[in-house]
N, C-alpha and C positions, 0 to 999 in steps of 0.2 A: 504494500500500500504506500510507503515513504519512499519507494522506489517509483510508482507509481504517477506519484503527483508532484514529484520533481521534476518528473519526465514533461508531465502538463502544463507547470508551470513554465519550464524555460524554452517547450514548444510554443504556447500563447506569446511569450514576451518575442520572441525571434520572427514569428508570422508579424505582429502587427507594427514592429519597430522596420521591418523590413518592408512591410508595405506603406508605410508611413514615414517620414522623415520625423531627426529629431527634432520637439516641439508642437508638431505639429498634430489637427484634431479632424475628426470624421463624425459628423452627426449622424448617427443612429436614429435617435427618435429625438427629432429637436425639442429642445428646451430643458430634456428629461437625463439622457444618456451620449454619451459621448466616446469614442476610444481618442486617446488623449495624451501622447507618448509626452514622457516625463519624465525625470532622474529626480532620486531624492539621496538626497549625501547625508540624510539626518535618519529620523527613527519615525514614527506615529507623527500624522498629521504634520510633517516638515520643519518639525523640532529639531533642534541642535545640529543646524544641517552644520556639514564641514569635518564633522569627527569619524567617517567611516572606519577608521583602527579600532575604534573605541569600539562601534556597535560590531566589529567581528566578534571583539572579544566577547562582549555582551552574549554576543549569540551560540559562542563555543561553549561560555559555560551556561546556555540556557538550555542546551542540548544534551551539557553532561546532567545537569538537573533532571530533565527530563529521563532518561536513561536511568540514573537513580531511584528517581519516584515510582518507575515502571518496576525495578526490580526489587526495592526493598518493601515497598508498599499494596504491590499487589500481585495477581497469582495470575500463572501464563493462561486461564481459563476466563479471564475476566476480558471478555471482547471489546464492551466500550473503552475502557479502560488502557486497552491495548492500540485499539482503532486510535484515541486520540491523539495519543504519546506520537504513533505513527502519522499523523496530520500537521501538528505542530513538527513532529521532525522533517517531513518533507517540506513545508512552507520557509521552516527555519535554512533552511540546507539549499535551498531556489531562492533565498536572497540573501544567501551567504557567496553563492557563486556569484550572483550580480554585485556584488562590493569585490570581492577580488576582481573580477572580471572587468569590470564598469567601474570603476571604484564608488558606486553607487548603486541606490534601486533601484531599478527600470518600473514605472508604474504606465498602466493603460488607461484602467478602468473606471471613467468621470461619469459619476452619479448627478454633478450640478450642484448637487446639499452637499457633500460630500469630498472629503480633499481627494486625491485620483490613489488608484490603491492596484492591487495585483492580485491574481493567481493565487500565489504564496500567501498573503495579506488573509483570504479566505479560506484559506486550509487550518493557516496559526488558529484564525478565531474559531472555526467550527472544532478542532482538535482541542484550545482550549475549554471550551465548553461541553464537549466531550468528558474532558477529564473532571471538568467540575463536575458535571452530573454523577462521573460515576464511582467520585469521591461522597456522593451524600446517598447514595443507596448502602442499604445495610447488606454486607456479606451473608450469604448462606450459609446456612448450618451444613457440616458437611456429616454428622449423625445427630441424629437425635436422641435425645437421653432417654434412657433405659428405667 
């Protein structure tokens, strides 16, 4: 699955950077949606742009966190659980190439409300939320008492 949706995301970025100059926008559905090629040298919403070493780092040990919480916290039977770690790892890991690579994030996808976001961008939060949920459900009894 983090194999998966690395593969998604740096296909999406590649298609529409390459059909698109940088800068440059394609209305979709005016007023609403936009593809909207972008670089962002910062973190969430085009914060702290100019430190991309910093957010590698950020992101290696966001990775190794995650990695950890997957193995000390829960059991290879736990699929949300599993599924999410593996969504944030793939989003993580698709705009960890784009900072080496680009030495920035390559963003597409302009909502209008919304500051322009990625592939990757969607994976973090759905994987995040993943894990949330599947940190507030209670573990199964694996016998029941006697």
């Amino acid at each position: 699955m983090a194999l998966a949706g690395t593969a998604a995301d740096q296909a999406s970025k590649f298609l529409v950077f390459h059909l698109l100059g940088a800068g440059e926008s394609r209305h979709l559905i005016p007023g609403i949606l936009s593809l909207s090629c972008r670089q962002n040298t910062g973190t969430a919403f085009g914060l702290f742009q100019g430190r991309n070493w910093l957010f590698i780092l950020l992101t290696v040990f966001a990775l190794a966190a995650v990695v950890y919480y997957l193995r000390r916290f829960t059991r290879p039977d736990e699929k949300l659980a599993t599924a999410g770690a593996a969504l944030v790892a793939a989003g993580a890991v698709g705009n960890l190439i784009d900072r080496f690579a680009f030495s920035g994030v390559r963003d597409f996808i302009d909502f209008h409300i919304w500051p322009v976001f990625n592939v990757a961008d969607v994976l973090i939060c759905a994987g995040a939320a993943a894990l949330a949920l599947s940190s507030l459900r209670k573990p199964e009894k694996d016998h029941e008492e006697a």
